[in-house]
C-alpha positions as CSV (number, residue, x, y, z in Angstrom):
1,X,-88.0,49.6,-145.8
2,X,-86.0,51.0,-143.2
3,X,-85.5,49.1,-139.8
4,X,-83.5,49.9,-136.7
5,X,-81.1,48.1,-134.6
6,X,-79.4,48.5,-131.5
7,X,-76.9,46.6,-130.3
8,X,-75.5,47.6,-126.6
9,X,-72.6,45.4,-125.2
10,X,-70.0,45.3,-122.1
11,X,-68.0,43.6,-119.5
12,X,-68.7,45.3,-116.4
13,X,-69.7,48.4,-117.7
14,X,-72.0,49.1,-120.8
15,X,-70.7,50.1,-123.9
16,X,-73.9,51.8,-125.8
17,X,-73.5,51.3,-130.0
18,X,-76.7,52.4,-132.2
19,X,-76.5,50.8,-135.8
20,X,-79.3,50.6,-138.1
21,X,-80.9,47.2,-139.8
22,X,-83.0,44.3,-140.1
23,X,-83.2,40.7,-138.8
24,X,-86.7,39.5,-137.8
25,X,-89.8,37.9,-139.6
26,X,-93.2,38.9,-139.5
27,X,-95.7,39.4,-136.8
28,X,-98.9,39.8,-136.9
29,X,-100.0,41.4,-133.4
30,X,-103.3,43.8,-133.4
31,X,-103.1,47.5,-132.6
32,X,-101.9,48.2,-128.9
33,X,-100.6,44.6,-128.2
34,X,-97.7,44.4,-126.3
35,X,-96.0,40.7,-125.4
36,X,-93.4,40.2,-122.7
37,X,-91.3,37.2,-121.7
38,X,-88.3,36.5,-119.7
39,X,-86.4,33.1,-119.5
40,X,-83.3,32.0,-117.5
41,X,-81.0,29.4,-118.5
42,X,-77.6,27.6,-116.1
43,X,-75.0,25.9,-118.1
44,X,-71.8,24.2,-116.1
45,X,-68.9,24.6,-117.9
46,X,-66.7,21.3,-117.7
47,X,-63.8,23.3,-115.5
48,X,-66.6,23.6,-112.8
49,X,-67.9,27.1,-113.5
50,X,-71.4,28.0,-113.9
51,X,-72.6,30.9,-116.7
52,X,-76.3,32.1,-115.8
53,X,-78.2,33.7,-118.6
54,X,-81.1,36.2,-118.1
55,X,-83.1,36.9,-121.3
56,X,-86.1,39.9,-120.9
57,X,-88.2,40.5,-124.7
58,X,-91.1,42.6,-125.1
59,X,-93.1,43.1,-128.3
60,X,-95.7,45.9,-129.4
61,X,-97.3,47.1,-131.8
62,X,-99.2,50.3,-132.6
63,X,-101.1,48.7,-135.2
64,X,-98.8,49.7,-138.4
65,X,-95.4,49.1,-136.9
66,X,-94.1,46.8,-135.0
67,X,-91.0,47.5,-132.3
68,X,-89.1,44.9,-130.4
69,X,-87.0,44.9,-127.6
70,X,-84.8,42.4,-126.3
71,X,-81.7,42.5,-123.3
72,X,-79.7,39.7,-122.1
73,X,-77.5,39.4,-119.2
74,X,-74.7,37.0,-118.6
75,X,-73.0,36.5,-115.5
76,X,-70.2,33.9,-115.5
77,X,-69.4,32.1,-111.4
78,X,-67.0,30.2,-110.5
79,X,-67.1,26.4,-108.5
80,X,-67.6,28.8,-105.1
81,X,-70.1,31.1,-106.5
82,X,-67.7,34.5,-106.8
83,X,-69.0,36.4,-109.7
84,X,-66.3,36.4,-112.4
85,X,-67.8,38.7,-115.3
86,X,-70.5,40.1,-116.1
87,X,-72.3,41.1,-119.2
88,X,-74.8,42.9,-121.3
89,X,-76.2,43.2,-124.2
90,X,-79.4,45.1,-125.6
91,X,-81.2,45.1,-129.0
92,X,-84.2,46.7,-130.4
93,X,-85.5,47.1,-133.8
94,X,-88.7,48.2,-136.0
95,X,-90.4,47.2,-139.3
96,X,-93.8,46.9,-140.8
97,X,-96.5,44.9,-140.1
98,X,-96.7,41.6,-141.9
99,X,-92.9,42.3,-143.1
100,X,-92.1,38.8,-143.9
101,X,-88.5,39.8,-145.1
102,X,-87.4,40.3,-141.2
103,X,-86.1,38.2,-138.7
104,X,-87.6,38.3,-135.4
105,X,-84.3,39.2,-132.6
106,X,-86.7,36.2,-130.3
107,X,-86.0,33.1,-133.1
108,X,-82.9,31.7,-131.7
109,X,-82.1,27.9,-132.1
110,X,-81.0,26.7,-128.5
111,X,-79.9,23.5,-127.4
112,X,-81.1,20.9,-124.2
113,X,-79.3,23.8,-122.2
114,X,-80.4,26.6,-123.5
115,X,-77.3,27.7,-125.3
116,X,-77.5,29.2,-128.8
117,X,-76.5,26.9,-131.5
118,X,-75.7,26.8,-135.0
119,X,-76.1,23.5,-136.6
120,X,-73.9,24.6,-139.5
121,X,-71.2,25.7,-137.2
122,X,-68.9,23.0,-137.5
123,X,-66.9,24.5,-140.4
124,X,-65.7,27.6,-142.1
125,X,-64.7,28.4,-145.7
126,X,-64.8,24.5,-146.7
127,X,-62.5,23.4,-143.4
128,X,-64.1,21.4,-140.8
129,X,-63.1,22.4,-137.3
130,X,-60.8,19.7,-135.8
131,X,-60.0,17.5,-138.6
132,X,-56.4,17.1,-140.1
133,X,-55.4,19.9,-142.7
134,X,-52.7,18.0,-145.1
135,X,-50.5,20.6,-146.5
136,X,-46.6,21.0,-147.1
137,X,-46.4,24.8,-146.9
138,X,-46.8,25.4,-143.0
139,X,-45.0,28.4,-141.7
140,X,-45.0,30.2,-138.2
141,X,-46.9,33.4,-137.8
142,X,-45.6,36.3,-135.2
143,X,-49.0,37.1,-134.7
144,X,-50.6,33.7,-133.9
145,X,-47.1,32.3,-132.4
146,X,-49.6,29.2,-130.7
147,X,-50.5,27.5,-134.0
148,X,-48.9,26.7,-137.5
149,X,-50.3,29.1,-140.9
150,X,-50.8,27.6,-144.5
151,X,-53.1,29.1,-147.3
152,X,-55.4,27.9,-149.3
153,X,-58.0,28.3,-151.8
154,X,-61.7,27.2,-151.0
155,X,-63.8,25.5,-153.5
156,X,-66.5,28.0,-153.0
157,X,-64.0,31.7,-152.8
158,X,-65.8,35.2,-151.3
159,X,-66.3,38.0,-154.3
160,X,-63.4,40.4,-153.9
161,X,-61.4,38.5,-151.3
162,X,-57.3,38.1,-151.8
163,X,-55.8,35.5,-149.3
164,X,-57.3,32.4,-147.0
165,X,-55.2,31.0,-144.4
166,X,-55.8,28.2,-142.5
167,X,-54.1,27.7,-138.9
168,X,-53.7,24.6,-136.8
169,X,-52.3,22.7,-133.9
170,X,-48.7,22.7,-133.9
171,X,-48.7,19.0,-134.0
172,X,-51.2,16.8,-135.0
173,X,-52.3,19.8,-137.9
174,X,-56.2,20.0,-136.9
175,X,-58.0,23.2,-137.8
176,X,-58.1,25.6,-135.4
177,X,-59.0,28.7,-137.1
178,X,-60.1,30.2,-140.4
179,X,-59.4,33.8,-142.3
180,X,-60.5,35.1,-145.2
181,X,-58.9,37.8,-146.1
182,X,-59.5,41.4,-148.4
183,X,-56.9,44.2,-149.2
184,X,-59.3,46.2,-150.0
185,X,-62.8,47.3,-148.4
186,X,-65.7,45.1,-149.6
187,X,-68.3,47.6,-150.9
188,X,-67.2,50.7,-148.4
189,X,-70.1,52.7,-149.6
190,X,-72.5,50.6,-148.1
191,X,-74.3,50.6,-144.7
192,X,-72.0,48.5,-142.5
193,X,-74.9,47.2,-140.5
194,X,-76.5,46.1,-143.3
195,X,-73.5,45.2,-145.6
196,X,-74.4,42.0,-147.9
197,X,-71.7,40.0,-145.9
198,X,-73.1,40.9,-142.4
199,X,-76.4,39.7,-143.9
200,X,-74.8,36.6,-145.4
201,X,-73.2,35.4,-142.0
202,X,-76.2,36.5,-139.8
203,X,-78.3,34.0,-142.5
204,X,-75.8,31.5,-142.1
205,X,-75.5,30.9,-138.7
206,X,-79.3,32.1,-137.4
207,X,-78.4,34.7,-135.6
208,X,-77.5,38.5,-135.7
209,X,-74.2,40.9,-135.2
210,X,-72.9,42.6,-132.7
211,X,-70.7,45.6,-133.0
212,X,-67.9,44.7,-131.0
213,X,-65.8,48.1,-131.6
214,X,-65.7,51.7,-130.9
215,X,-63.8,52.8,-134.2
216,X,-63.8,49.9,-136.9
217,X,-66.6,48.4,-138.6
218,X,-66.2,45.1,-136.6
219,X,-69.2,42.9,-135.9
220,X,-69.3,39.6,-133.4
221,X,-72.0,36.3,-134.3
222,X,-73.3,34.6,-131.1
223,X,-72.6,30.8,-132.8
224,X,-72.7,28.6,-129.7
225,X,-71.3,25.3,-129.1
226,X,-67.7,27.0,-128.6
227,X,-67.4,28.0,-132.4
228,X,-66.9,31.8,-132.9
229,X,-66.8,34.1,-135.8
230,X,-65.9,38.1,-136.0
231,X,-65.9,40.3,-139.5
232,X,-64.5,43.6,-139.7
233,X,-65.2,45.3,-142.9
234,X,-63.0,48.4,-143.1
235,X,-59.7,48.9,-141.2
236,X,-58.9,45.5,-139.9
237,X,-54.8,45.2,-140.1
238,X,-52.1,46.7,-142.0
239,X,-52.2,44.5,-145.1
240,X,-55.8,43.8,-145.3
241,X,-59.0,45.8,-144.9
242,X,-61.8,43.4,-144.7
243,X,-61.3,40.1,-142.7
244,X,-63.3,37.3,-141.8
245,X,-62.4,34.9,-139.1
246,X,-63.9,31.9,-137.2
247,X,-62.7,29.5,-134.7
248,X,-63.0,27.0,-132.0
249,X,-62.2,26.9,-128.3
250,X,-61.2,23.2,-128.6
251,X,-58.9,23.3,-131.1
252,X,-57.5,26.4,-129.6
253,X,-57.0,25.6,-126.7
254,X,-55.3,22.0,-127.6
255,X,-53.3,24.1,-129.9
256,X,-51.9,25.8,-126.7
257,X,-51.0,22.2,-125.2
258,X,-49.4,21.3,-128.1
259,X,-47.5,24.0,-128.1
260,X,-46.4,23.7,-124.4
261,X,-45.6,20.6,-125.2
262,X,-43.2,21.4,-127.8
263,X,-41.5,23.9,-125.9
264,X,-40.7,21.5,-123.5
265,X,-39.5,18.8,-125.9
266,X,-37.4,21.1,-127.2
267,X,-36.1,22.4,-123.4
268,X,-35.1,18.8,-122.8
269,X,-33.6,18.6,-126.3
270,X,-31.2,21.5,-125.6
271,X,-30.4,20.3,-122.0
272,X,-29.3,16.6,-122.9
273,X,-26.9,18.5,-126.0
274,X,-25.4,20.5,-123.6
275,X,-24.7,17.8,-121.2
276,X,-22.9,15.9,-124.3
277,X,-20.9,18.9,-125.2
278,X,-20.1,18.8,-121.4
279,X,-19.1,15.6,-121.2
280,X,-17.2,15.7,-124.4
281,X,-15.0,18.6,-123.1
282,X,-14.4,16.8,-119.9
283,X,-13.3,13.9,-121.4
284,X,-10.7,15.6,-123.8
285,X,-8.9,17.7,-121.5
């Protein structure tokens, strides 16, 4: 069984990316039938500014195959209405009649707002987003200078993976982000669209991948509810190859604060030691 998808993404201009897989159920349509349906959806972000989404899907069928199309547009506003990005992205696939093994790109779980959601979103690898990570081992990472890094093993570990790392908030230690973490390429022979973890995650969280590079086997998962997760299977840093990463906004962003928050602490810190040494000096000559 060979099915086809196309995955076409960009931020103010389109970037067009053809891959090749499978992620719909069956249909059953008769010979000639073509379906169309368009739906818009306003969320209002909590800082005020508005995202409008525009989804267009339209389903034939010649009788023996059955071809799908869908495109969504995103346009984010802010509180005056000034368009602030803009965004597309455009799938299609094919398979079979009656294929019961495929996913249909129009089965998305939304929420009251229309959002995409993923009601297993909440956690990564074992670690809950948010909660307290207890560990003695925390160290600072270059790359990630906003958050603290520790490793750890999960009670369920990914076949052929080296290294987990777990990062939180500076301060109070809440998960923030997730990585799992491969020196070497997981099965490089494969189809990367269709590689077994691509398959895994799109299974996990309901949804399907999008190709989010021009060079690197790098895919992106729509989760929803400000949870995010990116793979890239070949080609991903200097020390590893395949890595697997999920986060969320929250925690990110109070990891920021946190850190802010620090770095003025320790401002303060420096300013009342100098005025002691100052004072000290004075005082002895």
């Amino acid at each position: 069984m060979k099915n086809k998808l196309l995955a076409v993404s960009s931020v103010g201009a389109v970037m067009a990316l053809l891959a090749s897989g499978a992620c719909a159920r069956t249909s059953g349509e008769a010979k000639g039938n073509s379906l169309k349906s368009a739906e818009t959806s306003v969320t209002t972000n909590d800082n005020g500014s508005v995202q409008r989404t525009f989804v267009e899907s339209t389903v034939t069928t010649n009788g023996s195959m059955v071809t799908e199309h869908r495109r969504e547009t995103r346009t984010n506003l802010d509180m005056d209405g000034n368009i602030l990005e803009t965004s597309t992205s455009e799938y299609a696939q094919s398979y079979p009649v009656g294929d019961v093994s495929v996913r249909s790109l129009t089965e998305r779980t939304r929420d009251g707002s229309g959002r995409c959601t993923a009601e297993n979103a909440d956690a990564f690898m074992g670690l809950k987003f948010g909660e307290v990570f207890a560990s003695t081992n925390f160290v600072e990472d270059a790359g990630e200078p906003e958050f603290l890094r520790a490793e750890f093993k999960p009670a369920k570990p990914l076949e052929g993976f080296d290294d987990y790392f777990v990062y939180v908030t500076p301060k109070t230690r809440k998960v923030a982000k997730v990585y799992a973490c491969a020196k070497d390429a997981i099965e490089p022979g494969s189809r990367w669209r269709r590689h077994y973890l691509i398959e895994a995650l799109e299974k996990r969280y309901g949804t399907w991948a999008r190709l989010c590079s021009y060079r690197r086997p790098c895919y992106t998962f729509d989760v929803g509810n400000g949870r995010h997760v990116t793979a890239c299977l070949d080609g991903a840093s200097s020390n590893y190859r395949t890595v697997i990463v999920a986060w969320d906004d929250a925690a990110v962003e109070l990891a920021a604060e946190e850190r802010e928050a620090l770095r003025e602490e320790a401002r303060k810190s420096a300013a009342e030691k100098r005025n002691r040494r100052v004072s000290a000096a004075a005082e002895a000559f």
